[in-house]
C-alpha positions, -999 to +999 in steps of 0.1 A: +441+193+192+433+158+197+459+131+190+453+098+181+470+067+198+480+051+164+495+087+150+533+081+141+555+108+123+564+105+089+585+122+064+570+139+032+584+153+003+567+183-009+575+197-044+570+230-049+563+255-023+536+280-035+505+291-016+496+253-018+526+237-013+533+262+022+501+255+035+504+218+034+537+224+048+533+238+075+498+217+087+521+185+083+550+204+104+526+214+131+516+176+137+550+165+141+559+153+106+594+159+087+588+180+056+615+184+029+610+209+004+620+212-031+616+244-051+629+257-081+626+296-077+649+315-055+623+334-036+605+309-023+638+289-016+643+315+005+610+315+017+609+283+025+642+281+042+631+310+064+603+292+076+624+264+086+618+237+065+649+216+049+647+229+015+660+212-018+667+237-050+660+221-080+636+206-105+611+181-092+608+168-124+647+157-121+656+124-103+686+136-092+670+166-078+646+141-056+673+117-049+691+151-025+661+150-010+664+113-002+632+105-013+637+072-010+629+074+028+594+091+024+564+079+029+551+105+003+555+128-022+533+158-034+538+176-061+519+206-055+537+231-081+514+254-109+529+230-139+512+195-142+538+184-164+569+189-136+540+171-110+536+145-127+571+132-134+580+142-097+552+117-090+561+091-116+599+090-104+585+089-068+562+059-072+595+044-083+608+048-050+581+034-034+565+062-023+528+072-020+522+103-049+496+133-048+493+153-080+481+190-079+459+200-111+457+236-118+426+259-121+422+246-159+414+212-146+394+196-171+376+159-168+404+146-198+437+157-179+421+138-148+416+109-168+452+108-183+468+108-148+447+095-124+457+057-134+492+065-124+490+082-094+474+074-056+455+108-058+446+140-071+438+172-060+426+206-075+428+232-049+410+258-068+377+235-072+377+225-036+379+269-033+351+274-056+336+246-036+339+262-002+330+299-020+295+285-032+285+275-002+295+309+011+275+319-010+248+299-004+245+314+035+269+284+048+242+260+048+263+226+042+226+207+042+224+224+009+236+198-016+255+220-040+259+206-078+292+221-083+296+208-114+285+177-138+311+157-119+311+171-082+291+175-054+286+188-018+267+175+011+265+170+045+261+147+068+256+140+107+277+109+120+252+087+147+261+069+172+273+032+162+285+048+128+319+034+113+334+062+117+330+067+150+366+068+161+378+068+126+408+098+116+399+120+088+424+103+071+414+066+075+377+070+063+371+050+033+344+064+009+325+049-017+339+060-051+359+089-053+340+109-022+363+126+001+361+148+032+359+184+027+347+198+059+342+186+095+331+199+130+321+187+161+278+191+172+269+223+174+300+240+162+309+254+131+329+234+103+364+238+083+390+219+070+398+191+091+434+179+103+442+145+090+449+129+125+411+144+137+387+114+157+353+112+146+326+111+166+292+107+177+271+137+167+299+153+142+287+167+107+314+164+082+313+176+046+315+156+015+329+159-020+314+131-043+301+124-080+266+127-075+260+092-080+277+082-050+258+101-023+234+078-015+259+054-010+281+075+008+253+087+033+246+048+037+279+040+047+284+064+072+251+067+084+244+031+091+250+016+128+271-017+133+257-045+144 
């Protein structure tokens, strides 16, 4: 695992801890970040606890609830629960905390419910999509040169980072995209790709995986593509 110099620990607040929410969990716990948990069913209270993570019972959707989990000193919250209507007021009493919010969409994501949150929030995410995503081109023999119209709104390609790109030396987490693209998959020359870790270098000869609106791919290819003077 490569580290970057500039990689500092922070604290997140993750609401809810479902398949999702445990996942994210525990990637952010293996690099060295605090995690504080808040979940509303017993079982995976217990769960959580178990796995060693500070765990808050409660609603997310309750300020009080966040406020024993001293949100106030997180650099995030993600409400990652089933129910977009606890994630979003998680988020919306987060943001008045100062805090960066993600918002989990369920599998009946639709381009309306997007629409009505994504104003108010710093980001989105739909896990199942980005699953469909990764099954299609499964599907399709793993061929990430295949650009994959997942749907009206989303697409896949990928693309080989040359030298002078920049985002050579870039974290995952630090590349800025045109529009709403976003990295899906990465791996280093002549080895096979997954899911990135945030704090991962780019470099020279790397192929990383992109989720756009088709049409920002041109544009997205451009900017990463193109040496600097």
């Amino acid at each position: 695992m490569y580290a970057s110099p500039q990689y500092l620990p922070m604290r997140f607040v993750i609401v809810g801890y479902g398949r999702v929410g445990r996942r994210t969990a525990r990637i952010l716990d293996s690099e060295g970040h605090e995690v504080v948990i808040v979940e509303n069913a017993r079982d995976k209270v217990e769960r959580s606890r178990d796995d060693g993570f500070e765990t808050i019972e409660g609603d997310g959707s309750e300020e009080a609830v966040l406020e024993r989990a001293d949100v106030g000193t997180a650099k995030s919250v993600a409400a990652l629960t089933g129910d977009v209507t606890i994630n979003f007021s998680a988020c919306m009493l987060a943001k008045e905390y100062g805090c960066r919010t993600v918002l989990r969409i369920d599998e009946d994501y639709r381009a309306e419910i997007y629409e009505k949150y994504a104003a108010d929030v710093d980001e989105i995410i739909y896990p199942e999509r980005l699953g469909a995503a990764g099954a299609k081109t499964a599907l399709l023999g793993g061929d990430f040169n295949v650009l994959a119209d997942l749907t009206e709104q989303l697409s896949l390609a990928s693309i080989e980072i040359p030298d002078g790109s920049p985002a050579v030396g870039q974290r995952v987490v630090e590349l800025s995209l045109p529009g709403s693209a976003r990295v899906y998959t990465h791996g280093r020359s002549r080895e096979a790709m997954s899911i990135p870790l945030p704090q991962t270098v780019i470099e020279p000869g790397d192929r990383i995986g992109i989720l756009s609106d088709p049409a920002s791919l041109q544009d997205v290819k451009a900017s990463l593509q193109q040496s600097e003077a």
